[in-house]
C-alpha positions as CSV (number, residue, x, y, z in Angstrom):
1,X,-9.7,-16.3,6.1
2,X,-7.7,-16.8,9.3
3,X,-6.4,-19.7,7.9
4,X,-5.0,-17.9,4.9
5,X,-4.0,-15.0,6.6
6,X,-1.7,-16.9,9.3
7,X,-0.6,-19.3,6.4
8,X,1.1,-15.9,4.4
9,X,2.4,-14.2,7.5
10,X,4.6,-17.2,8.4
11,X,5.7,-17.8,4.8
12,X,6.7,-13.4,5.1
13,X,8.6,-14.3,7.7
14,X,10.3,-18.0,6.7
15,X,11.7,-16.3,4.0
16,X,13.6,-12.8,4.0
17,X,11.0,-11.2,2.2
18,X,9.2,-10.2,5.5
19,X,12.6,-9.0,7.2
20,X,14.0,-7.2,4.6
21,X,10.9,-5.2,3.8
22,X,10.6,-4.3,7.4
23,X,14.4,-3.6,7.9
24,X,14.0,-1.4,4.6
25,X,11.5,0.3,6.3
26,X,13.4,1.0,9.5
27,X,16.5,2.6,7.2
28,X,15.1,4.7,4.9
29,X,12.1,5.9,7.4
30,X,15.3,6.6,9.7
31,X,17.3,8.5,6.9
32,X,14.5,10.7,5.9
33,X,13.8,11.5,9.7
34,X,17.5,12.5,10.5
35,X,18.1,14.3,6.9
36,X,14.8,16.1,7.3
37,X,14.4,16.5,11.2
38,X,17.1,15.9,13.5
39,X,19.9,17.2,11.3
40,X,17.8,20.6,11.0
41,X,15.9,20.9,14.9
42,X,12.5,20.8,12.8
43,X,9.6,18.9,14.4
44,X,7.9,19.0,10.7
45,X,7.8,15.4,10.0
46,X,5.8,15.8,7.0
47,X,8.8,15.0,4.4
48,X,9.6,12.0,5.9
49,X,6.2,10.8,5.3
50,X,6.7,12.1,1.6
51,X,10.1,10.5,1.1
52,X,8.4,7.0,2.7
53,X,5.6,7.6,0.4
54,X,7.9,7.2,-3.1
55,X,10.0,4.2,-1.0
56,X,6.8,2.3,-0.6
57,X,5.4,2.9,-4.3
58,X,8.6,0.8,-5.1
59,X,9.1,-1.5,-2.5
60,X,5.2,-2.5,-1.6
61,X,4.8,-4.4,-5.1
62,X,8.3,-6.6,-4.3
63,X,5.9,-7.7,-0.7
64,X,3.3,-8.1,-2.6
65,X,4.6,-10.3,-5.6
66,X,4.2,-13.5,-4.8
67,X,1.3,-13.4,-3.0
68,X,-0.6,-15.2,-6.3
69,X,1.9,-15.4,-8.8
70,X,4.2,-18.4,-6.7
71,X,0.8,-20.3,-6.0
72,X,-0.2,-19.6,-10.1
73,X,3.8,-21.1,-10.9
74,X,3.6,-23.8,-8.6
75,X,-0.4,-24.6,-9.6
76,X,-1.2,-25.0,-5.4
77,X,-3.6,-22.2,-6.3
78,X,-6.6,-25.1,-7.8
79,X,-5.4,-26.2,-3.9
80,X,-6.5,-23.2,-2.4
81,X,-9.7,-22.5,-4.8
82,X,-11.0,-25.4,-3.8
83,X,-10.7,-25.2,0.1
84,X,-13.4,-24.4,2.0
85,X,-13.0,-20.8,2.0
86,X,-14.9,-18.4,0.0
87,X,-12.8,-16.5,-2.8
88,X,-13.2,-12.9,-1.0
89,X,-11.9,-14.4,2.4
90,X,-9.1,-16.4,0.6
91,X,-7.8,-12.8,-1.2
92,X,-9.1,-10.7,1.8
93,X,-6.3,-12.7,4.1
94,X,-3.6,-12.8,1.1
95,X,-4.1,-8.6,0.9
96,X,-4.1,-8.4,5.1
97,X,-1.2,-10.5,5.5
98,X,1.1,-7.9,3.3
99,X,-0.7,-4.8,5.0
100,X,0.1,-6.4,8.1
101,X,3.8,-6.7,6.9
102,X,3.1,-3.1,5.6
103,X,1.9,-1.4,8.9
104,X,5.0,-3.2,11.0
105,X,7.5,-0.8,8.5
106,X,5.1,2.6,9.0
107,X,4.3,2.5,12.4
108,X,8.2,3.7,13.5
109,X,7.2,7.1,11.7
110,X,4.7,7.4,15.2
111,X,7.7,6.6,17.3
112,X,9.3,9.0,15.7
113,X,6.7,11.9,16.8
114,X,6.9,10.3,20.2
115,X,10.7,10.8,20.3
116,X,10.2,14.3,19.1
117,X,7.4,14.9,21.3
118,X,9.8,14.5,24.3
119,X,12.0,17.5,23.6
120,X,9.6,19.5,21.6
121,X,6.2,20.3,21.2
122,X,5.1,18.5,18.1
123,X,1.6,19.1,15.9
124,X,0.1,15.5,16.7
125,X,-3.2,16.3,14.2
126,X,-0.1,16.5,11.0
127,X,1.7,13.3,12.4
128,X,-1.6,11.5,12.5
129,X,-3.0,12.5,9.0
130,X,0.3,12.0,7.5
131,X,0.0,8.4,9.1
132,X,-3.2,7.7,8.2
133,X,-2.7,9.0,4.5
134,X,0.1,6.5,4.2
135,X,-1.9,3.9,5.6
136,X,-4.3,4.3,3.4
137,X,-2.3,4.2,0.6
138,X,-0.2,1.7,1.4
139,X,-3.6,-0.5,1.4
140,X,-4.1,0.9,-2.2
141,X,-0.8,0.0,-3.2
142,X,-0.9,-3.6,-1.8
143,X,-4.4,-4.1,-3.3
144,X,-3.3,-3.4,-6.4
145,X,0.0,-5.4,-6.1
146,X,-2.6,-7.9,-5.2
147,X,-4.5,-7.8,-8.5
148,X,-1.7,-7.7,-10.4
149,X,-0.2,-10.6,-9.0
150,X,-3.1,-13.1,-9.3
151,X,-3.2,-12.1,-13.3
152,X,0.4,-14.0,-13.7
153,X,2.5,-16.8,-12.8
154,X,6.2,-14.2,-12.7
155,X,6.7,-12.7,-9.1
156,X,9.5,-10.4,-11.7
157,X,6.3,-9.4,-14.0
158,X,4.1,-9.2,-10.7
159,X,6.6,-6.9,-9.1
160,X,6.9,-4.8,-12.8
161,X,3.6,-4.3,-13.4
162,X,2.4,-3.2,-9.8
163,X,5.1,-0.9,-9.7
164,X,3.9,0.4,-13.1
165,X,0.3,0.6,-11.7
166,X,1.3,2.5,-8.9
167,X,2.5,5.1,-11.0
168,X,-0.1,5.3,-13.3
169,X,-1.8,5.9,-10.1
170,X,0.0,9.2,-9.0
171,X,-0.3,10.4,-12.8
172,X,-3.8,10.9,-12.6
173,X,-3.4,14.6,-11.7
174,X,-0.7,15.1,-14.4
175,X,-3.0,13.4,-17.1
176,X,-5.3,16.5,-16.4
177,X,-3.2,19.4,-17.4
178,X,-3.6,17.9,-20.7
179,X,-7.0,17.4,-20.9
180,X,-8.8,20.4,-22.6
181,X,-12.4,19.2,-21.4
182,X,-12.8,20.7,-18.2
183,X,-15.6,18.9,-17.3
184,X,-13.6,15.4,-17.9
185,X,-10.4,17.2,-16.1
186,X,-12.8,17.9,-13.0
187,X,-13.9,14.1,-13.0
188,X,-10.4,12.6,-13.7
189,X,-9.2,15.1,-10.5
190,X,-11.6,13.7,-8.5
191,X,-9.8,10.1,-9.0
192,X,-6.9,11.1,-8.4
193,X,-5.0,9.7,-4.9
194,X,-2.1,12.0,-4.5
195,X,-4.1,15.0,-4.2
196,X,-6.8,13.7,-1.7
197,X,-3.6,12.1,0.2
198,X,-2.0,15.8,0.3
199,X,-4.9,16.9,1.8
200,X,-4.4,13.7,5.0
201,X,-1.3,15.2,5.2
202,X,-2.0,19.0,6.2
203,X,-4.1,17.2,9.3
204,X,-7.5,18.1,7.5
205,X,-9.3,14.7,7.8
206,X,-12.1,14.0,5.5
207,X,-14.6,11.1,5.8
208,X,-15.5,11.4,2.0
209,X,-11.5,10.9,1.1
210,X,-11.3,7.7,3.5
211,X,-14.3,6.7,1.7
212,X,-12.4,6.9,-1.4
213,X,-9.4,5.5,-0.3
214,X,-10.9,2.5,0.8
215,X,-13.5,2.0,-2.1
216,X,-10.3,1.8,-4.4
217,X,-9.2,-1.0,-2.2
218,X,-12.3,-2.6,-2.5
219,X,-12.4,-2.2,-5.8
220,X,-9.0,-3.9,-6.2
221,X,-9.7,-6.8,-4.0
222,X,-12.8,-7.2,-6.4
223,X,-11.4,-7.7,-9.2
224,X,-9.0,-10.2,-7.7
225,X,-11.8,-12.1,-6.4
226,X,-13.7,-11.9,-10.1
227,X,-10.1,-13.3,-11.2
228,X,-10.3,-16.6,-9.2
229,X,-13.8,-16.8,-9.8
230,X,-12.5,-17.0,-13.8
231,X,-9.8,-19.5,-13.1
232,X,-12.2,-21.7,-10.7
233,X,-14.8,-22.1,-14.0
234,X,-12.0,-22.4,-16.6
């Protein structure tokens, strides 16, 4: 897994790819917190967090493109399914290398409260729930990205359908105002990310929503492992 994991950081970071999602990162994290903070003396860094959040849902799937789709193009992936490795520690160190690249871009928003913190008193419990709810789904969205990637050989289609995926995510709650069963409304609810993430972001922490945050990144990295288990027997 280490193997794998240091072979995808340096290929972030020999290409742009790693660079400009950081740099990205840096700007638009920087934007929100001077449009939403600075230029307004409000310590409330909540929509900065917020703005981030819809920045990531588009940029996380270009990071995590060709994380199986260029080794599916180029057919080194029969390379790598065939390395000593087991399947779950060859995706788990594909999915940390991105969420490494990930964390690198979200952990200014806690420099940010630091900054703050030195000419104001700032509420530290909403600035650490907002970070850990982005976090968490960042790991969601680069799971999925993951998935999505190993199922084709286009980083274009990788990049479409994760993006697509991650909004069929944040739906979830919409698709239950339509639903006249409550009982199936209650259950879709229950899926649904953007709520339990609201809740991260008010500074109420809740094992059972970390629990669900990472089981749906479990779940993802399980179906990318069940993936390359299928291509390995083909």
């Amino acid at each position: 897994m280490l193997a794998v994991l240091k072979r995808e950081l340096s290929a972030y970071f020999k290409a742009p790819i790693g660079y400009v999602f950081i740099a990205a990162s840096f700007l638009f994290s920087g934007f929100f917190f001077w449009m939403f903070s600075l230029s307004s003396g409000s310590t409330d860094v909540a929509p900065v967090f917020q703005g981030m959040f819809y920045v990531y849902m588009i940029f996380v799937p270009i990071l995590t493109m060709r994380l199986m789709a260029e080794d599916n193009r180029q057919k080194t992936d029969q390379l790598l399914l065939t390395a000593p490795v087991s399947l779950f520690g060859l995706v788990l160190g594909k999915f940390l290398s991105a969420y490494v690249i990930f964390l690198m871009g979200d952990i200014i928003m806690l420099i940010y409260g630091i900054v703050m913190s030195c000419f104001a008193t700032v509420n530290w419990a909403m600035i650490f729930g907002n970070f850990l709810a982005l976090a968490f789904v960042g790991g969601i969205f680069v799971s999925a990205g993951l998935f999505i990637s190993s199922l084709t050989e286009s980083q274009m289609i990788a990049a479409i359908g994760s993006f697509a995926l991650n909004i069929s995510l944040m739906l979830i709650t919409t698709l239950t105002s339509v639903i006249p069963w409550k009982f199936l409304s209650d259950v879709i609810m229950s899926l649904s990310i953007f709520d339990r993430y609201y809740e991260f972001t008010t500074g109420i922490f809740s094992l059972s929503n970390m629990f669900f945050f990472l089981s749906v990144i479990v779940i993802f990295l399980f179906l990318t492992v069940r993936i390359l288990e299928k291509r390995r027997w083909a």
